[in-house]
SERO-4910 file (N, C-alpha, C, O; in steps of 0.05 Angstrom, whole numbers):
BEGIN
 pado doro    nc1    nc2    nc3   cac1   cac2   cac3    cc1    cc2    cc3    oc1    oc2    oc3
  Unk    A    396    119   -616    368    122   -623    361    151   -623    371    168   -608
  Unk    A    344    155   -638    336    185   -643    315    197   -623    306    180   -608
  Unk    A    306    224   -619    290    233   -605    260    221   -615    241    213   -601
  Unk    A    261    223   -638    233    212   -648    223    189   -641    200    185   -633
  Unk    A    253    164   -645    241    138   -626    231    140   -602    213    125   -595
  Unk    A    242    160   -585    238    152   -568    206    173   -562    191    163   -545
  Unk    A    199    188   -570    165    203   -573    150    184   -588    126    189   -586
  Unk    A    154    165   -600    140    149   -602    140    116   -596    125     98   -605
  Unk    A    155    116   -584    160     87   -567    160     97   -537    167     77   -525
  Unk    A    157    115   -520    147    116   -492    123    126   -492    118    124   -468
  Unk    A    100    137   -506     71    137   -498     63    112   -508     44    103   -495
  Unk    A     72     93   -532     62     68   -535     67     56   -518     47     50   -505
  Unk    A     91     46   -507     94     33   -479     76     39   -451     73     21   -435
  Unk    A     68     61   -446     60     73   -434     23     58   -437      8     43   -424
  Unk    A     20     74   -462     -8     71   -469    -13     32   -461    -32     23   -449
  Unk    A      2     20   -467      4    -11   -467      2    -20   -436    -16    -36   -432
  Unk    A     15    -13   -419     13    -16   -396    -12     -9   -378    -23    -22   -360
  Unk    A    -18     18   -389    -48     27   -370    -68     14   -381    -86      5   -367
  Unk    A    -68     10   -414    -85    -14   -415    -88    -37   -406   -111    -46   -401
  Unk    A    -64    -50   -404    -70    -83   -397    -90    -80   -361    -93    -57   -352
  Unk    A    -98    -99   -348   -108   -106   -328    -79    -95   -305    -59   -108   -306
  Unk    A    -79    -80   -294    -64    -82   -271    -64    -90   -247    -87    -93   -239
  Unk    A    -41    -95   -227    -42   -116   -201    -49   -103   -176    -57   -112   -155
  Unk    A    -43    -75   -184    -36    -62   -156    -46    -30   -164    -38    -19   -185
  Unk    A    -64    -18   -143    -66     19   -146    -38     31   -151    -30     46   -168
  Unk    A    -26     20   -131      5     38   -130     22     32   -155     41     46   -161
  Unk    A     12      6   -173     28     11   -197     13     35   -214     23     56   -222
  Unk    A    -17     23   -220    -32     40   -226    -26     60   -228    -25     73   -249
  Unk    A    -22     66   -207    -22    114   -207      6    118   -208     13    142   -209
  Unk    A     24    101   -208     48    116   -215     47    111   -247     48    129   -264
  Unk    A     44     88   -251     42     96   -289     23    115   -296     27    127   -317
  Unk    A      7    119   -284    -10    146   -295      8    172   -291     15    191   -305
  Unk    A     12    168   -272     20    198   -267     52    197   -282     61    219   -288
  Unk    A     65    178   -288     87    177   -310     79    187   -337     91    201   -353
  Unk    A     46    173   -339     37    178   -368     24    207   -368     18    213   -391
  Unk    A     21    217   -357     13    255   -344     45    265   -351     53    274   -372
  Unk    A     55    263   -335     80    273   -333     86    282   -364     82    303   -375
  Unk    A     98    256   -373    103    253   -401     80    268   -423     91    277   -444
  Unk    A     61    269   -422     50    283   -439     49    318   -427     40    337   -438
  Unk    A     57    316   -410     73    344   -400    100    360   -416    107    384   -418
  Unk    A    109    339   -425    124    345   -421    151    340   -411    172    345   -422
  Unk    A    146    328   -388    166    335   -365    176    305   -355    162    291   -340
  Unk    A    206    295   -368    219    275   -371    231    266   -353    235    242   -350
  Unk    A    239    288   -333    246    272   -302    219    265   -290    212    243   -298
  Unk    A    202    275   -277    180    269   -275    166    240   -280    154    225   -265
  Unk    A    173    240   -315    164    210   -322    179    186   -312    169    166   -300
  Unk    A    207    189   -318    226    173   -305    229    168   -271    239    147   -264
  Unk    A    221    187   -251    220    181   -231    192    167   -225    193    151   -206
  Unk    A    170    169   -236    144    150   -236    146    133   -245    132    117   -233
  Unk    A    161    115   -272    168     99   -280    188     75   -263    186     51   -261
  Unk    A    207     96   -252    219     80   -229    204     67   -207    209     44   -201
  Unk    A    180     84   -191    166     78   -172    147     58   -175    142     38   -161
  Unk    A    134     70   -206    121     44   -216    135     14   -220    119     -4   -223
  Unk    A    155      8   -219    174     -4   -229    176    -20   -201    169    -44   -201
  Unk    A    188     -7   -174    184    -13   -149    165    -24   -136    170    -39   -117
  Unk    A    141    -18   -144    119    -28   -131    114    -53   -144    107    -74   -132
  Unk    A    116    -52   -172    113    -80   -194    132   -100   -174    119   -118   -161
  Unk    A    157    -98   -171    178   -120   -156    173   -113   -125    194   -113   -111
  Unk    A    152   -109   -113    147   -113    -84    129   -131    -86    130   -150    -71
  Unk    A    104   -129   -110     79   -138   -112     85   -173   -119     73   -193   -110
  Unk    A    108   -171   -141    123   -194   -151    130   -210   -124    120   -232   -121
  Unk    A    145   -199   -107    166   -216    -84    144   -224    -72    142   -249    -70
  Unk    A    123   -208    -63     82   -218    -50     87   -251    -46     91   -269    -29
  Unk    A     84   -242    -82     74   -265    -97     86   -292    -86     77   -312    -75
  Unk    A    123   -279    -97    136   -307    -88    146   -312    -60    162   -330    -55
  Unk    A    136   -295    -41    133   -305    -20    111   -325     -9    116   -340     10
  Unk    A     87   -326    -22     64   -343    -18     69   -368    -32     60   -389    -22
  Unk    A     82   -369    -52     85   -396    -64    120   -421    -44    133   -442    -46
  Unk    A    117   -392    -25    146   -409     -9    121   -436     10     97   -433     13
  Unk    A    135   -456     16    107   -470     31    113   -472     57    136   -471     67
  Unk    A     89   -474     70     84   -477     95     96   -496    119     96   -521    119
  Unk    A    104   -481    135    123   -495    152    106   -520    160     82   -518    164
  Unk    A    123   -554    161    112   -578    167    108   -579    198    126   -572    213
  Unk    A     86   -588    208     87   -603    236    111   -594    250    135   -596    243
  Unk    A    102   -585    269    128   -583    290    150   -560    283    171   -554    296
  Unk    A    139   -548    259    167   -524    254    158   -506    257    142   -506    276
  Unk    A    161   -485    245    170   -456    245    167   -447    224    179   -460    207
  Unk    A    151   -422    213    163   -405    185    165   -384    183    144   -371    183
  Unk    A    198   -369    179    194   -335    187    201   -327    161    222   -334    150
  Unk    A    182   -312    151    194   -294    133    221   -281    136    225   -270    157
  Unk    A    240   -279    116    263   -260    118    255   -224    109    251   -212     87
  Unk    A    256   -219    131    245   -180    120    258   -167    106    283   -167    109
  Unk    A    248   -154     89    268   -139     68    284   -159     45    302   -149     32
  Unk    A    278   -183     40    296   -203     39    305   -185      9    329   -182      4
  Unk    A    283   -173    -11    283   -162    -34    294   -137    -41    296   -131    -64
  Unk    A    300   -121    -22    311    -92    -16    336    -91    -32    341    -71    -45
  Unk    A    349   -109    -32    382    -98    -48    385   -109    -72    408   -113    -81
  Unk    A    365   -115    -87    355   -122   -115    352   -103   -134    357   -107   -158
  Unk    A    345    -80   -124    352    -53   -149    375    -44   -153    383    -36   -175
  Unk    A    394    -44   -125    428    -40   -136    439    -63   -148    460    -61   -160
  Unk    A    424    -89   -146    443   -108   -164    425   -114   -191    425   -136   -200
  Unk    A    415   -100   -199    397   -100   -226    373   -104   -230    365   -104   -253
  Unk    A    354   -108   -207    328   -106   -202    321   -145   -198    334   -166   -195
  Unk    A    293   -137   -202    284   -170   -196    274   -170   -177    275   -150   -162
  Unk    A    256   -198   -168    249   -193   -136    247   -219   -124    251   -238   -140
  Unk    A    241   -227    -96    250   -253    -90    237   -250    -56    229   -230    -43
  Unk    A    238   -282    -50    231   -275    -23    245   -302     -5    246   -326     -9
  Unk    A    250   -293      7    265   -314     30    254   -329     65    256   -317     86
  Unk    A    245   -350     63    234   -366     99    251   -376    111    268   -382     94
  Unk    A    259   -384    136    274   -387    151    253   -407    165    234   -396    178
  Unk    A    254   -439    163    239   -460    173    259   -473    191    282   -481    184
  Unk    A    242   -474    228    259   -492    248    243   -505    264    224   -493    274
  Unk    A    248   -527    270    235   -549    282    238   -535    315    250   -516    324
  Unk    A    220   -555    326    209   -541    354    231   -532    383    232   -515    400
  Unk    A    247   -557    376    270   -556    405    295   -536    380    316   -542    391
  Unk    A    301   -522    361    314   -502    353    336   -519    349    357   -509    357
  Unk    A    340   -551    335    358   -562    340    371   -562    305    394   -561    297
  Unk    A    343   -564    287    350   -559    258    327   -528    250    306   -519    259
  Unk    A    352   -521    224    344   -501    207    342   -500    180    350   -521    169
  Unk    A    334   -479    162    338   -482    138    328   -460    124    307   -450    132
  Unk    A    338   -452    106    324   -423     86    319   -435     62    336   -446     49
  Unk    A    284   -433     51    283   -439     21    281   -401      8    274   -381     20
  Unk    A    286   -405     -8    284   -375    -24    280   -383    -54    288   -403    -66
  Unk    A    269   -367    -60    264   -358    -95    270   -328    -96    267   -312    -78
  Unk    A    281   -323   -130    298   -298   -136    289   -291   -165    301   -299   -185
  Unk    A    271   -278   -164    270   -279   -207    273   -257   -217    273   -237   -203
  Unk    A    277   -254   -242    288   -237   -264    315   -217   -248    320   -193   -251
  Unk    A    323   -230   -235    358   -213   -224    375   -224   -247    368   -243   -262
  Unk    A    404   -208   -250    425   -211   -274    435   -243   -258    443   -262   -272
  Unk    A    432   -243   -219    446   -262   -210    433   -300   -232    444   -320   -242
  Unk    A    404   -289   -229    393   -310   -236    405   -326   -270    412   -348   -280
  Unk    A    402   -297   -278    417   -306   -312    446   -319   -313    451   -335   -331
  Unk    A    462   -314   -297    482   -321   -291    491   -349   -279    512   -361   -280
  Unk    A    465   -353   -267    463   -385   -262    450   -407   -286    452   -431   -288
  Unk    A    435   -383   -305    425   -405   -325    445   -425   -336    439   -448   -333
  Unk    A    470   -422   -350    482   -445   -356    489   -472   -340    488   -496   -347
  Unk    A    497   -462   -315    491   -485   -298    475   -502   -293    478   -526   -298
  Unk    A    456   -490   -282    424   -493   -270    400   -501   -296    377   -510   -294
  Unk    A    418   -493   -324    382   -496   -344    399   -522   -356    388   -529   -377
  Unk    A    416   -534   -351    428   -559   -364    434   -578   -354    453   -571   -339
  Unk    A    429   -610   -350    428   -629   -330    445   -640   -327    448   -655   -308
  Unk    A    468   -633   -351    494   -650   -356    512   -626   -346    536   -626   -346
  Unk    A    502   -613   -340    526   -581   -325    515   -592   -297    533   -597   -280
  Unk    A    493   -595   -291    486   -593   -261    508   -633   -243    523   -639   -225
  Unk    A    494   -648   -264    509   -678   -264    541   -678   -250    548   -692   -231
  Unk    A    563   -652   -269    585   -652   -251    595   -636   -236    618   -633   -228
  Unk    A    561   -619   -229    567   -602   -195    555   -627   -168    564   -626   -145
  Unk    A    543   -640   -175    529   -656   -159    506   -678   -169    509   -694   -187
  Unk    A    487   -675   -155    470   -699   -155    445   -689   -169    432   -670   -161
  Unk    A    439   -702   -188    413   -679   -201    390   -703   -197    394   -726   -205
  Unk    A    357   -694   -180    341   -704   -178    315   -690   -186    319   -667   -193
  Unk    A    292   -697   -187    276   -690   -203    247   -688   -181    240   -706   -166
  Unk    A    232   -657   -184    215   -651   -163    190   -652   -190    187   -630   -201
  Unk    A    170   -678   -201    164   -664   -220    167   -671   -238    166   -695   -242
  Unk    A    172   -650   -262    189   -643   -289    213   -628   -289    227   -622   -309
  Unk    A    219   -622   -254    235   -597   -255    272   -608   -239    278   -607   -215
  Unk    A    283   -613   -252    305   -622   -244    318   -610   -230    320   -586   -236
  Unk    A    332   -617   -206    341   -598   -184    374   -616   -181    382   -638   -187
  Unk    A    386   -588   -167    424   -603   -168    419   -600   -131    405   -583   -120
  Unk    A    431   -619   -121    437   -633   -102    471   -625    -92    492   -628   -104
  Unk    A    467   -619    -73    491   -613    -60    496   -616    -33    476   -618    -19
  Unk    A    519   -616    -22    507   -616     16    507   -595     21    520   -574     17
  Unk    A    479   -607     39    465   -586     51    456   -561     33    461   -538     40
  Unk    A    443   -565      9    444   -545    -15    423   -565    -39    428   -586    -50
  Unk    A    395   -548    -42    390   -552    -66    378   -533    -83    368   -514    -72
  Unk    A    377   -535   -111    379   -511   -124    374   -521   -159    384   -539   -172
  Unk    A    354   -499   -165    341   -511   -194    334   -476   -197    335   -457   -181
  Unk    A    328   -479   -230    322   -453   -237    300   -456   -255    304   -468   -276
  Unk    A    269   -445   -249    241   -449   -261    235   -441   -279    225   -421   -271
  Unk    A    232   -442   -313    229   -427   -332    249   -412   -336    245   -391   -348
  Unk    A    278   -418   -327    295   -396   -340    294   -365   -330    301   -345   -343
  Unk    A    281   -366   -299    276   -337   -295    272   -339   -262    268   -317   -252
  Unk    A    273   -358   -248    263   -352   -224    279   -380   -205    270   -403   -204
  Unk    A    315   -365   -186    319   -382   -185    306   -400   -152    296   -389   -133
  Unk    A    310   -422   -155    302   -432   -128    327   -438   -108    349   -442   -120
  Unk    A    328   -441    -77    354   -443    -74    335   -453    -34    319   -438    -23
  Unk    A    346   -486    -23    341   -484      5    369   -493      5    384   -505    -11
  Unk    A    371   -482     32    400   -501     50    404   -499     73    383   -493     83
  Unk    A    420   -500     88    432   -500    109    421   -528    126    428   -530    149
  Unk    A    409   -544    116    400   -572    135    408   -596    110    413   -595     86
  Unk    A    407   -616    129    413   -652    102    392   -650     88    368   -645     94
  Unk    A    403   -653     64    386   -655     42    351   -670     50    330   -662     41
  Unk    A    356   -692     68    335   -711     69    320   -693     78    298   -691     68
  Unk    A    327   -675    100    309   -658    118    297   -641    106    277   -634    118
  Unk    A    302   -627     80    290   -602     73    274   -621     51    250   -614     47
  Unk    A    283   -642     37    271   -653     12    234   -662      6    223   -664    -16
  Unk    A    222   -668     37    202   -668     32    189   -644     32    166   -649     25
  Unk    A    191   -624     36    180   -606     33    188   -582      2    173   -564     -7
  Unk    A    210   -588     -7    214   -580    -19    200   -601    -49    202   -593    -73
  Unk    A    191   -619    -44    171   -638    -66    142   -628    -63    124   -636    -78
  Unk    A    138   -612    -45    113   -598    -40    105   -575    -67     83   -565    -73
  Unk    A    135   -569    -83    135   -541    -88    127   -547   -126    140   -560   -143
  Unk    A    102   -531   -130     98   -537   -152    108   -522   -175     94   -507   -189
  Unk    A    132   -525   -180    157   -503   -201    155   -505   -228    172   -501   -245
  Unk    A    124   -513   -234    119   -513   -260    105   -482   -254    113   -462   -267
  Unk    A     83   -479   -233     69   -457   -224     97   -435   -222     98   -416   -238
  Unk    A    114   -438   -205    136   -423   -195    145   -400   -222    152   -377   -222
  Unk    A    144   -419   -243    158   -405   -261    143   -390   -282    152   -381   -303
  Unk    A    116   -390   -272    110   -370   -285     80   -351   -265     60   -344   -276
  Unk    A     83   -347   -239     87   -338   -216     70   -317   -217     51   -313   -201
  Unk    A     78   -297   -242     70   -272   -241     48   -269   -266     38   -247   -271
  Unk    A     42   -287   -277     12   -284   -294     -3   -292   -284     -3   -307   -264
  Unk    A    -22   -283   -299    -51   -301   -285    -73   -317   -305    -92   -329   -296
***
């Protein structure tokens, strides 16, 4: 691509973004000050605000899909996993958030997580976006509209092709009512409004 594309395809991108409605100050002012930068001139500058901007978008994202994780049932427990999102820019970005739910005497456990726009996630789409791929990994049941594969101690569906879901470590029966709580029509598209 030429220099020209790209002087006129990064202040449009640019210009596009500070227009739309934004989520967050800290995205806010780093795209500004990318879009400062750049009309500076000055291309590291833009690219290192672009990055930050970029960072705060997938913190603000993981927020998100941390709130749509649900609420520990009667008698449990729900801990957030800290940082759960942190090693998502060395494996291609994306963001995600992970709970750790345990009943009161510490006798059962279980992690639900969601993971979206990672390369990991795309990588699961052939499996996970087809019912007859998921059929001869396991048991495919339906939360919904949203078909989920069944495994022990393992279940796992992928929402719109972009955001995967994943609980386990307890019997299926144990995690399953709560995981029918989860509305993955909402899930999968998380980040509009």
């Amino acid at each position: 691509m030429t220099l020209s594309f790209y002087r006129t395809i990064i202040p449009a991108t640019l210009a596009a973004l500070l227009a739309a409605p934004l989520f967050a100050d800290e995205v806010s002012d780093a795209l500004k000050a990318a879009s400062d930068a750049y009309a500076a001139g000055d291309m590291g500058k833009t690219s290192e605000q672009m990055t930050m901007a970029g960072q705060a978008l997938g913190a603000l994202q993981s927020a998100i899909l941390a709130n749509l994780l649900p609420a520990a049932p009667a008698g449990w427990t729900k801990t957030m996993t800290a940082d759960f999102n942190k090693g998502f820019a060395i494996a291609g970005g994306g963001s995600g958030a992970e709970a750790r739910y345990e009943n009161a005497d510490q006798s059962l456990s279980f992690t639900m997580s969601f993971i979206a726009d990672n390369p990991m996630v795309g990588s699961m789409a052939a499996m996970l976006g087809n019912a007859q791929m998921m059929a001869m990994m396991g048991k495919v049941v339906k939360v919904g509209d949203q078909p989920l594969l069944q495994t022990d101690n393992n279940v796992s569906t992928l929402a719109n092709a972009r955001v995967l879901f994943q609980a386990q470590g307890a019997a299926v029966d144990v995690m399953m009512p709560l995981i029918q709580t989860i509305d993955f029509a909402k899930v999968g598209v998380f980040d509009k409004k």
